[in-house]
C-alpha positions in Angstrom: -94.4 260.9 69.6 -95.5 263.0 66.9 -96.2 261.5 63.7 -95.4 263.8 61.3 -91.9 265.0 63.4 -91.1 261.3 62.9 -91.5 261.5 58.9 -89.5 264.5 58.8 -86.6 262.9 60.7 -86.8 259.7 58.4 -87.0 261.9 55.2 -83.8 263.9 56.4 -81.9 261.1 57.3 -82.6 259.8 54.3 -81.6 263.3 53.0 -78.6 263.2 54.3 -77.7 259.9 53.4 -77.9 260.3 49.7 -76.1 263.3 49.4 -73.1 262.0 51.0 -73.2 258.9 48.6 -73.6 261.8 45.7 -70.7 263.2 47.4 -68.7 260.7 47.8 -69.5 259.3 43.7 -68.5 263.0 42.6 -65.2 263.2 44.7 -64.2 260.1 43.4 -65.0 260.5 39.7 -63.0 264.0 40.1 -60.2 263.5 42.5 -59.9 259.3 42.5 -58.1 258.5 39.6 -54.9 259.4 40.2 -55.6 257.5 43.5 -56.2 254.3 41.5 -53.5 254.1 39.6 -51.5 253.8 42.2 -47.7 255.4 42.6 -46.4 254.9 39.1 -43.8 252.6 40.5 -44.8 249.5 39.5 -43.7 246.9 36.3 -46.3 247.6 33.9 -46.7 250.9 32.5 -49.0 251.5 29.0 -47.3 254.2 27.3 -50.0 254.7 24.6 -53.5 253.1 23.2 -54.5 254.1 19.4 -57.8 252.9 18.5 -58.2 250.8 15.0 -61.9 250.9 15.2 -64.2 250.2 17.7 -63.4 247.1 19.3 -59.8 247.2 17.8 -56.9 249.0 19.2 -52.8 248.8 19.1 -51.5 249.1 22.6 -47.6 249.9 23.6 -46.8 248.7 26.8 -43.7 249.2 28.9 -43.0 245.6 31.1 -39.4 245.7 33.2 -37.4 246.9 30.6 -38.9 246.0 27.7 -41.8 247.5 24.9 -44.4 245.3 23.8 -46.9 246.4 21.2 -49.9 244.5 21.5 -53.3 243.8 19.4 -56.6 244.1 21.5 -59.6 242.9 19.5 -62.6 241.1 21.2 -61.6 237.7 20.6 -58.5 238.5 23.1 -54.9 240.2 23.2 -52.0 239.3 20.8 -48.7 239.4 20.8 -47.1 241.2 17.9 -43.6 242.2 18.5 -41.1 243.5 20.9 -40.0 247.4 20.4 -36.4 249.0 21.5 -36.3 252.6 21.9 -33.0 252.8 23.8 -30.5 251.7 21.3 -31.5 254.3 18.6 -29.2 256.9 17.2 -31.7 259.1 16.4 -34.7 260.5 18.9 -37.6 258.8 16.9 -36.0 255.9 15.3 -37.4 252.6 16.6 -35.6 249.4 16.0 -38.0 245.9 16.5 -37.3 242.5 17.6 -39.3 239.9 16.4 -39.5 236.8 18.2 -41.6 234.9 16.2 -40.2 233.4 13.2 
């Protein structure tokens, strides 16, 4: 066999190869995260993340039927207390439960 013919079909397989994995990396980065997240039918739902600084952020999360609002900081995730937006008079009012004493 020809030498040369054989490097050319190794090169374009190899070609080949990588640009379906650079295919494949860009469809996913584009298209794949509303894949991930799955259905939106699920318990846990975040509503919302504010960031306090750079390792620090407040995080709202929606578990069942209640609101959490929870501290992330490196050294873990804290409770801080339980929110109720359903019982409000008022569209914006928020009324908190604490549970720790």
């Amino acid at each position: 066999m020809d030498f040369p013919l054989q490097i050319l079909k190794t090169v374009g397989a190899l070609v080949l190869v990588l640009g379906l994995l650079w295919g494949a990396t860009f469809a996913l980065r584009r298209w794949g995260r509303p894949l991930l997240k799955g259905s939106g039918k699920g318990w846990i739902h975040i509503l919302e993340r504010r960031y306090l600084g750079p390792k620090h952020s407040l995080v709202l999360v929606r578990i069942a039927d209640e609101t959490l609002l929870l501290g992330m900081s490196p050294h873990g995730l804290n409770y801080l207390t339980t929110i109720g937006f359903e019982n409000s008079p008022h569209e914006g009012d928020v009324t908190t439960k604490d549970d720790n004493p």
